[in-house]
N, C-alpha and C positions, 0 to 999 in steps of 0.2 A: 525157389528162386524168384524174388520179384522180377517184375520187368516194368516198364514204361510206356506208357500209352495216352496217343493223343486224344483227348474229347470234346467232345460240347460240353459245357457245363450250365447250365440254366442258374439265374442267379434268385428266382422266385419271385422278382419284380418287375418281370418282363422282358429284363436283359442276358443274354449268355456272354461268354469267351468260349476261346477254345484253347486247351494246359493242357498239361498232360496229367495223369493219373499214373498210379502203382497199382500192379496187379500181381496176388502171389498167387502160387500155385494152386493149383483145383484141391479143395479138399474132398473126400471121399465118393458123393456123390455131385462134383460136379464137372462140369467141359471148358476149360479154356478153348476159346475163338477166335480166330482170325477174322474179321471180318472183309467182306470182298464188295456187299452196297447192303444199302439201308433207303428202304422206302419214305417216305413223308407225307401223314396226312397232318389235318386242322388239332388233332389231341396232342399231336409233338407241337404246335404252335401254341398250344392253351398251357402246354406245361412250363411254359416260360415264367408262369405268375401262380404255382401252386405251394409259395409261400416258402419255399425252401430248397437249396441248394441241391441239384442232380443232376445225373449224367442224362444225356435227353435220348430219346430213338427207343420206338418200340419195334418194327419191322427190320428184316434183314437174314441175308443169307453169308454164309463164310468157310471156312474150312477149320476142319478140328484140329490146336493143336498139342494138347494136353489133356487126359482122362485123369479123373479120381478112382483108385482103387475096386470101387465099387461098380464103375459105367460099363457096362458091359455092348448095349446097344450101339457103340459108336465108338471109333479108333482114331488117331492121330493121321491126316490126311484124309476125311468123309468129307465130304459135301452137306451143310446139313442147314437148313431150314430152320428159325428162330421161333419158338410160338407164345403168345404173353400172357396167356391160360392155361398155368400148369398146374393140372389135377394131381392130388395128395395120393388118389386110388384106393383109398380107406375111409374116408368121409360118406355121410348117407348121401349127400347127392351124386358121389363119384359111385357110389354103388347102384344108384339109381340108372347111373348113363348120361347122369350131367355134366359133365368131365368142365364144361365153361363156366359153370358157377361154384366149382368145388368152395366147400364152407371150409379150408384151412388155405389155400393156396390164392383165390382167388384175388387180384388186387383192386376191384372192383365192386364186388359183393360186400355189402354193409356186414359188419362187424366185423370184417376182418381187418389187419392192423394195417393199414395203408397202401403202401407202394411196396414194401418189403416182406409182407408176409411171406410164411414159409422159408426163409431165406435166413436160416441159422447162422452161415457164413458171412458175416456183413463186414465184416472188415477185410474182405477180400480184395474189394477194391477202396483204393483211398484217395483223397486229395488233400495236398498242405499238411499231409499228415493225420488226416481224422479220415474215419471211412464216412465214404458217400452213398448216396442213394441212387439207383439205378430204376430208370423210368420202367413202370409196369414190371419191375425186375429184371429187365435187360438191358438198357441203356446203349441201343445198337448204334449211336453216332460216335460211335467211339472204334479206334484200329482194331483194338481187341477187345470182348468181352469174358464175365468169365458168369457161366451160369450153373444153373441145375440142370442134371439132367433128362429130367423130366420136361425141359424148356428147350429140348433139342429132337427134330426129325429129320433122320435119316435120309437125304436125298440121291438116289439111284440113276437118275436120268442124264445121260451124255448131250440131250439136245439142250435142256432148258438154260438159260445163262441166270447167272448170279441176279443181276437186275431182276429179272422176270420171276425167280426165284422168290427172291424178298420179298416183292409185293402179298404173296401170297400170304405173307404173316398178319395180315388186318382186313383191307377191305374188299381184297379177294374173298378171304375166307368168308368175311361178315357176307358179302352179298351172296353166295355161292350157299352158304348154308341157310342163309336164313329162306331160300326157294328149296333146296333139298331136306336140309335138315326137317328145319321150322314145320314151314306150312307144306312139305310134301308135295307141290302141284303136282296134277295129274295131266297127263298125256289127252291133247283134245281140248284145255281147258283155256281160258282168256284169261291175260294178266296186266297189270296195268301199274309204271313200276312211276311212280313222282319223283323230281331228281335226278338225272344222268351224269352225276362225276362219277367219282372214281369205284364207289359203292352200288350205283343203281346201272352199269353198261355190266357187274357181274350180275346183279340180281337179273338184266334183262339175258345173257347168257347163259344164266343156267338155267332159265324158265325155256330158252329154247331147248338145249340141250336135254330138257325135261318131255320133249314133244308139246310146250303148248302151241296152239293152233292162229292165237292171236295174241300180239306183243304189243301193248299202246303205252308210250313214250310221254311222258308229260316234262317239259322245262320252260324255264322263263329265256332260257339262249339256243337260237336257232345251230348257233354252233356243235351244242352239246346234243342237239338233236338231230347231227346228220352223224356223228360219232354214233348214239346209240341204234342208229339205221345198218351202221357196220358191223356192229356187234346182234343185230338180229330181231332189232322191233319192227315191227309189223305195218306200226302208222304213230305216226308222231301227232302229238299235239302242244303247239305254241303257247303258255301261258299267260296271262294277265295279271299285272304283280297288284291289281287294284281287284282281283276276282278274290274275295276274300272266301277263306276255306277251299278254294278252286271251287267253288258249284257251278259255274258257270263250265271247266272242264271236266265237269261230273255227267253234265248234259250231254257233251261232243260224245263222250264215255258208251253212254245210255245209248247213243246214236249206231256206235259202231257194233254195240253187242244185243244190238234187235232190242231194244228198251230195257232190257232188262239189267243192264249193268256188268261189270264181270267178275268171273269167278274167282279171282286175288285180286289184293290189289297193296303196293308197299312202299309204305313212306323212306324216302330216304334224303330225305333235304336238308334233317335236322335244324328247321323251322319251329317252333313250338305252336308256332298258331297253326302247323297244318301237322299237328300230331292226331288230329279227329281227320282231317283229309279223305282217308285212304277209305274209311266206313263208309263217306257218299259215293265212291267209285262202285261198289261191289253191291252184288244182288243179293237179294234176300238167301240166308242161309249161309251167306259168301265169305270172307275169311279177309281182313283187314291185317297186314302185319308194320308195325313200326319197328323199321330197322335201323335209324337211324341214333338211338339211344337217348332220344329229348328228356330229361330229367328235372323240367319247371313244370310248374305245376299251370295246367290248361284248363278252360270251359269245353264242355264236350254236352251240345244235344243231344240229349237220350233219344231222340228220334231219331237218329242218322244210324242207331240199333235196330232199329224197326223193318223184319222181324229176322228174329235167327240168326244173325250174324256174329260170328266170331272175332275177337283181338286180340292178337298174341304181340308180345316185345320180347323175343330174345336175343340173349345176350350173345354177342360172336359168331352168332349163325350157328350156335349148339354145337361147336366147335368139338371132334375128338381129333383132335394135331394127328395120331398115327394111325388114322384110318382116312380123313379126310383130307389131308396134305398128299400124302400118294396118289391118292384119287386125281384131285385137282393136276397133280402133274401128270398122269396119265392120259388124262384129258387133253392136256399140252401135249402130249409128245404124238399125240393121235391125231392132232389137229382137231380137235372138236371146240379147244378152249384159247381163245386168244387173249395172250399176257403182255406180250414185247409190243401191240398195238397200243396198246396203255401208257407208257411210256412214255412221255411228251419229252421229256428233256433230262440231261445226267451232270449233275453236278457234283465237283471236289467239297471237301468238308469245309475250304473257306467262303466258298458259294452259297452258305446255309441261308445269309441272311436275302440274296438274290431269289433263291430257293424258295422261300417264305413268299417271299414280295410277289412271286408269280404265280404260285398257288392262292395267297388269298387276293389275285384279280382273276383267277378263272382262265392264264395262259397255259394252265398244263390238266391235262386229265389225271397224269401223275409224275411227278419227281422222286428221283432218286438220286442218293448218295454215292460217286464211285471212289474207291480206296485204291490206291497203288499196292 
């Protein structure tokens, strides 16, 4: 049975509406959704201009209310978690344990066929009568979705709310993993996270929640820097939008970790001039991560490698949605992990554009979508 649903629709010129869409039934492996909020960061604002007509929203949480045949993990009435890295589980990197880069599913990972790979079903959802495209494969700004089910986790948890939930599908996870995952910090060690939206207060949380021993804060807004004091840094440091590369807060760095610099350190400003940043923060042998996904091409001193030092960029914080998404809410329910702080303001689907306007001036740490 189709049904009708309201959405965003990006017109790939920079402009949306909001129509409604036709949704049919789940085919065999996938979950119609209900959806209950939908997170917002800068990539839902960039797909406004990706050339071509889509449903928008990658994050979001909802309720099941249609299974295919085949879903077994998940029933009509779950609570469940949206994730936009859905591993095929037969691919060499999903057998690897790269579940965030799978080489058939991934919508990100070069060669694969855009925004819809893996997604046999594309006329599941329609507009005007032609099927559309669903952002990262989910297209969560929409009442209802209908996905794979591989693009659904299970959520168990009576405390955490829908809002708080959602987040978790982007740059929770991306900051969260890219400290546990990624670079593994160890307990005892110094971290040093550039950045404090919505990406760099997880990366500084889960470096605490890591045991490291020091948290040093780098932003250009005093604002964002007494936020990442809530969420668990150590010692902030004020930026200089004319300190080019930050060397200048490379020094202060050097200062607080006995000259020697510290043991991580992770870009997350998605700046391109400060994708080298992170390698003058760390000491020798030390461990540089770009989490912020910069994808232009940069000048990088080979000196700022001198010596030993490691750089990793991955993708989603090495993301396994059914290992790591429990996790993360466990963490919430324990009180160890704070979500609903995040949270700056909740707005209706016709608020998108309000939505936007306050996120790129830096009034919200994060926005969310709420659904009746």
């Amino acid at each position: 049975m189709t049904m009708l649903s309201r959405a965003v629709i990006a017109d790939g010129k920079g402009s949306f509406i909001i129509d409604e869409t036709s949704i049919e039934d789940p085919g065999a492996d996938e979950v119609l959704i209900k959806m209950k909020a939908a997170g917002l960061c800068h990539t839902d604002y960039d797909s406004l201009n990706w050339g071509k007509p889509l449903v928008m929203g990658h994050e979001g949480a909802g309720i099941v209310v249609k299974t295919g045949e085949n879903v077994k993990a998940v029933v009509p009435g779950d609570s469940v978690v949206l994730n936009w890295a859905t591993p095929c589980g037969h691919c060499f990197q999903c057998l690897e344990g790269n579940e965030s880069i799978c080489e058939n599913n991934s919508p990100v990972v070069a060669g694969n066929n855009g925004y819809t790979s893996g997604h046999a079903h594309l006329e599941g959802t329609q507009w005007n009568g032609k099927p559309i495209e669903r952002s990262f494969n989910l297209g969560t700004l929409s009442e209802y979705v209908l996905v794979k089910s591989s693009a659904v986790v299970k959520n168990t948890s009576d405390k955490i709310s829908f809002e708080a939930a959602a987040i978790i599908s982007c740059g929770v996870m991306t900051g969260y993993g890219s400290v546990v995952n990624a670079a593994k910090v160890k307990a005892g060690s110094s971290v040093v996270v550039l950045g404090c939206g919505g990406v760099g207060v997880n990366v500084i949380q889960a470096a605490k929640i890591s045991g490291a021993s020091s948290i040093i804060a780098i932003d250009l807004h005093s604002q964002r820097l007494e936020m990442a004091k809530q969420f668990g840094a150590t010692h902030i440091i004020k930026a200089d939008k004319d300190d080019t590369g930050l060397l200048k807060s490379a020094l202060e760095v050097k200062v607080i970790t006995n000259g020697r610099g510290a043991d991580y350190a992770f870009e997350c400003t998605a700046i391109p001039e400060l994708g080298a940043a992170p390698l003058a923060m760390v000491r020798n042998a030390g461990m540089a991560v770009q989490v912020s996904g910069i994808e232009q091409e940069i000048t990088i001193d080979m000196r700022l490698f001198e010596w030993d030092k490691i750089y990793i960029n991955p993708l989603y914080g090495q993301c396994r949605p059914q290992i790591d998404f429990p996790e993360i809410i466990s963490l919430y329910d324990d009180g160890l992990m704070m979500l609903e702080e995040m949270i700056t303001r909740k707005y209706r689907l016709h608020d998108l554009s309000q939505a936007f306007d306050d996120m790129l001036n830096g009034r919200n740490a994060k926005g969310v979508i709420i659904f009746d």
